[in-house]
N, C-alpha and C positions, 0 to 999 in steps of 0.2 A: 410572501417575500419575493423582492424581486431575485433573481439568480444569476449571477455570473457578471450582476453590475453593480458599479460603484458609484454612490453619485458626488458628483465634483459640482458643487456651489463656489459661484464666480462675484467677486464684487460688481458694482454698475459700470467701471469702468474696463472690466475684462469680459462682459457679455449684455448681454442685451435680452429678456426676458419679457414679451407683452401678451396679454390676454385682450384678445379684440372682436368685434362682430364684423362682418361685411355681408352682405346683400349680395345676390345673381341673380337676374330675370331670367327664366324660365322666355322660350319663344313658342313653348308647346305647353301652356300651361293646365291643357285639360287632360294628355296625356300621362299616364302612369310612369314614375319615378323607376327607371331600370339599375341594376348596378353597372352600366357603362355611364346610363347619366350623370351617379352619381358622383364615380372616377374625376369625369368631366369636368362639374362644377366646383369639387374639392380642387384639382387644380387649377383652374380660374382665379378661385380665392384663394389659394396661395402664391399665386404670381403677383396677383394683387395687393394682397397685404406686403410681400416682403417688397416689391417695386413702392411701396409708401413708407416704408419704413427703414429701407437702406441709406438713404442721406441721411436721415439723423442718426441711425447707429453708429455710421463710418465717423459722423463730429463728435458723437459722447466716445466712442472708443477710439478716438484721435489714431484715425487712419482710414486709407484709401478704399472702397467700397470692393475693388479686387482683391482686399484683401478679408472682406468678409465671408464666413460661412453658417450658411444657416443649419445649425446641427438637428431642430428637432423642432417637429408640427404634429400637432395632434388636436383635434376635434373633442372638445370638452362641453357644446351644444348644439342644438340643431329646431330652430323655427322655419315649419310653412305657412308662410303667408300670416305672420305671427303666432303661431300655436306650436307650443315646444312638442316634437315626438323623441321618440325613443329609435325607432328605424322606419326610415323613413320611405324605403325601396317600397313603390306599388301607393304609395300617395300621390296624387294629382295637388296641383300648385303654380303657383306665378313666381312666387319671391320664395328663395332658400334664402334663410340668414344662416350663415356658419359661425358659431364661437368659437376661435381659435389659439393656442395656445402655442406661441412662437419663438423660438430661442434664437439665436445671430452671436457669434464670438467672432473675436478674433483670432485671424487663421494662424497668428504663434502664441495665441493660450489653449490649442487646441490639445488634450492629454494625449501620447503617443500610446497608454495603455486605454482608452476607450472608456466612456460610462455616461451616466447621466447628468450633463452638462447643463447650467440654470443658472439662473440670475439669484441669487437666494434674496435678495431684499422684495424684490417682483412676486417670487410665488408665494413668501410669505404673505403678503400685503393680501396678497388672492387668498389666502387659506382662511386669515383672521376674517376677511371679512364673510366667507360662509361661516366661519364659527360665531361668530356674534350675530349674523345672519342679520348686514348690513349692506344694505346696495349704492351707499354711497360715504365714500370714509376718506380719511389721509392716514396715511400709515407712516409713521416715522421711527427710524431702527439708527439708537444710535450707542456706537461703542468705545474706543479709549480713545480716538483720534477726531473721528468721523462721524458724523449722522446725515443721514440720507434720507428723502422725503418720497412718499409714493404716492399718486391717487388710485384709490377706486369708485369705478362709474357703474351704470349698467352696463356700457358697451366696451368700457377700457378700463385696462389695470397697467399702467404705465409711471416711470419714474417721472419724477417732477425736478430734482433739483440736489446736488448736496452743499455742503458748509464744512468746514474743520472746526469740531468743537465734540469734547466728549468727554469724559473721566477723565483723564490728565489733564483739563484746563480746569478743572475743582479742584482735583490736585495741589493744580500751580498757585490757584487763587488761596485753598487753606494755607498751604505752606509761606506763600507770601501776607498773607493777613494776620497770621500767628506768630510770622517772623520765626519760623523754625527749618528745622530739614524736610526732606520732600520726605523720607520715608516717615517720618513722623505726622506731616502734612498727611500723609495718604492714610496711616488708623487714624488720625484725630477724625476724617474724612464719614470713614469707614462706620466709628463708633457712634456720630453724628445720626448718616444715614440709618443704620439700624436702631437709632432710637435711644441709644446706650448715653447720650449727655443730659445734664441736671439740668430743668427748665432755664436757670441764667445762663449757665452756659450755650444750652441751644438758644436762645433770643439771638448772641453775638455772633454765632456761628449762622443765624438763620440770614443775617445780614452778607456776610461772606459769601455765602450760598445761590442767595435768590441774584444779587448782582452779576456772578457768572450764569448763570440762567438765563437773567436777560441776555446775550449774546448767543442763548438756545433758543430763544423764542424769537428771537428778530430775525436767527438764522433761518427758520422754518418762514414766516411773513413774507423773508425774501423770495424762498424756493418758488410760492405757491406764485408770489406778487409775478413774479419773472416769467412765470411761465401761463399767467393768466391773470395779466394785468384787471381787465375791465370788471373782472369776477368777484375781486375784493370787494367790489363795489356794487356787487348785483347786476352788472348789466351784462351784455354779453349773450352770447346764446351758443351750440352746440349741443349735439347727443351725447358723445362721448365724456361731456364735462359738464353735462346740465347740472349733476350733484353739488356745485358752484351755486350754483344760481338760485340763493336760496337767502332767508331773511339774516339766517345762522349758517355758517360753516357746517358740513357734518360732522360726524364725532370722527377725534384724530386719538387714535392712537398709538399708543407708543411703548418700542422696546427696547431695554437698555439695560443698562449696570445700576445697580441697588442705588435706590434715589430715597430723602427722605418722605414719611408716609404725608405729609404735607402738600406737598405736590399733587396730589390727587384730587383734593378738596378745595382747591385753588381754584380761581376767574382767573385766564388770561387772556389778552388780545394778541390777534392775529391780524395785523392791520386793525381795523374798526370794527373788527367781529370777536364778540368775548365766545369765550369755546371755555375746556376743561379739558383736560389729558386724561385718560384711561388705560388702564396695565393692558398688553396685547398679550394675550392669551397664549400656551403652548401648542403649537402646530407641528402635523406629523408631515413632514419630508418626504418620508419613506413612504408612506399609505399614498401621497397624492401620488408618487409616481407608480405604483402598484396599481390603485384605482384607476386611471387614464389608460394602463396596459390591458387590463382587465373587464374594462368597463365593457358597456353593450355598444360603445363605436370604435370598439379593439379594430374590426375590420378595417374601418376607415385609417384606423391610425395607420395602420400597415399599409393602406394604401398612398396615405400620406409622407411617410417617411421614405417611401422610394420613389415619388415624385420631387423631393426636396432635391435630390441630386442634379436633375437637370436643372433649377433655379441655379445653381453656384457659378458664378464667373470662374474662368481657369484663369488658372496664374501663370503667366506669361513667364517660358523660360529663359533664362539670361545669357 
């Protein structure tokens, strides 16, 4: 268990959460990997990733890049010259690839008591997909207002997109279809989804249902469209997104509030790509940040995390 920390899961708009690779040429690649090298090149790649990733965090958290802080890096892979090790100190090599594991908030959702600060839609999206032990998925997490859309790649676990649409817009839709009150609207809702109506009666309500739905599915078509136009369509190219490029979407799955069991069994399109939705499995929180403390690049992390400090802009006082 971890001790003495709390972890404080942030929405996409209060933090910024990406798993990513990056590459460093080695200029001495036949000489033996020291731990000053490797100091070194973990810091390379973290100036690097976060100088690539500070302009879009400061537009998705609608604010100034001086006001970003990056709270937390840690090393969660390690390929030489493509070949995953374990520690990599006293290996000879050209290319490190480091998989890094990056947090960014904003610097007034920062918690004055301290703890484990994360995107939670992010690291979930990364958890499922080791747990279903898929390398290339969409993860979409939606709850009473909101869903929000994730990709995962080989190289990238990054948000894509969100929508307003969740539980209270089936809500709004029973209750308006039924012509009744909302709390009524929300068990007719309820006993639907759990299965609890008589076949005529679910046929009517299936219609009420699938209608708001669609405006779940075009909202996800949109996230992915927007943010990788050419992809819907096969063309395109990148590492980080190649999981795109592909005859079929990867499998998208999804987390959310009790839906009927219908839904699972279903064809939908996602643009011109028929897919199927899949339940996203229970993921431990607490274990990944225990495991990443713990793991055998614990060193690195620590190395890591006290590099992170001279990345942070200071905040200019008034």
């Amino acid at each position: 268990m971890t001790v003495g920390k709390t972890l404080i899961p942030l929405d996409s708009k209060s933090a910024v959460t990406v798993f990513k690779s990056i590459c460093i040429l080695r200029t001495n690649p036949r000489e033996e990997l020291t731990s000053v090298d490797l100091e070194n090149i973990l810091a390379q790649a973290l100036w690097k990733s976060f100088d690539r990733l500070r302009g879009g965090a400061a537009e998705r958290l609608q604010t100034d890049e001086v006001d970003l802080l990056l709270t937390d890096a840690r090393v969660i892979g390690i390929k030489i010259d493509g070949h995953r090790v374990h520690n990599p100190e006293g290996f000879t090599g050209r290319e490190i690839e480091l998989t890094l594991c990056l947090t960014i908030v904003r610097r007034d959702k920062l918690p004055a008591e301290g703890g484990e600060i994360f995107e939670e839609g992010s690291v979930r999206a990364y958890l499922t997909a080791i747990e279903t032990n898929k390398d290339g998925m969409i993860y979409v997490d939606s709850g009473s207002d909101l869903t929000t859309v994730f990709l995962v790649a080989p190289e990238l676990t990054s948000y894509l997109g969100e929508f307003g649409w969740g539980q209270n817009d089936l809500v709004r839709a029973f209750t308006s279809g039924l012509d009744t009150a909302a709390e009524t609207g929300k068990a007719l809702y309820l006993q639907y989804a759990g299965g609890g109506a008589s076949p005529r009666v679910t046929k009517r309500l299936d219609e009420i249902f699938y209608n708001s739905f669609g405006t779940f599915v075009n909202g996800i078509t949109m996230a992915i469209r927007n943010s990788f136009e050419p992809r819907l369509t096969g063309s395109g190219s990148g590492r980080g997104r190649s999981a795109l490029v592909k005859e079929q979407l990867p499998a998208v799955y999804l987390r959310s509030f009790i839906l009927p069991e219908s839904v699972w069994s279903k064809n939908f399109f996602l643009g011109d790509r028929k897919t199927r939705f899949m339940p996203a499995p229970e993921v431990d929180l607490v274990g990944f940040i225990d495991d990443n403390q713990n793991s055998v690049y614990g060193e690195l992390n620590r190395l890591a995390r006290r590099r992170i400090k001279w990345l942070m802009p200071e905040k200019e006082s008034k």
